[in-house]
N, C-alpha and C positions, 0 to 999 in steps of 0.2 A: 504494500500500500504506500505509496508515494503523498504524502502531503506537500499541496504549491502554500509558495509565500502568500498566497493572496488570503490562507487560512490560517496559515504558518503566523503568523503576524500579530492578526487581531488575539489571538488564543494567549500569545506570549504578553503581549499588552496585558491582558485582563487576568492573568496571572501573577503577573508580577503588581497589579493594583488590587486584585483580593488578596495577595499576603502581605501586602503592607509595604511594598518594593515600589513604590513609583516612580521614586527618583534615578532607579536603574531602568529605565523603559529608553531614556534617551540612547542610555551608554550602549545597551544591549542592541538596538537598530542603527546605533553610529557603528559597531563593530562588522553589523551583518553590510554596513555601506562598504568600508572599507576594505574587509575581507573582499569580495565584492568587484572592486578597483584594484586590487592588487592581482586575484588571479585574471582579470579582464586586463592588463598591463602584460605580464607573462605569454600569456597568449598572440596577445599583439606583438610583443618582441620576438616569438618563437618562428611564427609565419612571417612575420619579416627576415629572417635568418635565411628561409629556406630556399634554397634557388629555384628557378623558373625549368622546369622539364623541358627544353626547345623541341625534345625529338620528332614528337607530336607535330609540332608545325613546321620540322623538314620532311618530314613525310609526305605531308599534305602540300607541300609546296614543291617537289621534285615527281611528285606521282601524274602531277596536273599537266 
């Protein structure tokens, strides 16, 4: 069973405001932001790294 953030969220909010934690509700969705930006960062650097396959398109250009 896969729970999305769009459940994932309100659940952790209202949890941490019925035990008496509200003032962690900021810290707790500032983490999940950044967590967040940091593997979206990684990703982004990783496919930049990787080189363009040309072969594909000598192929396609020598066949023609």
């Amino acid at each position: 069973m896969t729970i999305s953030g769009a459940v994932f969220g309100p659940c952790l909010g209202g949890r941490l405001l019925a035990e008496g934690n509200g003032d962690w509700g900021f810290t707790a969705f500032a983490l999940a932001g950044v967590s967040s930006m940091v593997f979206i960062g990684i990703a982004a650097l990783r496919s930049a790294r990787r080189p363009e396959s040309r072969g594909t398109q000598q192929q396609l250009a020598t066949a023609g």
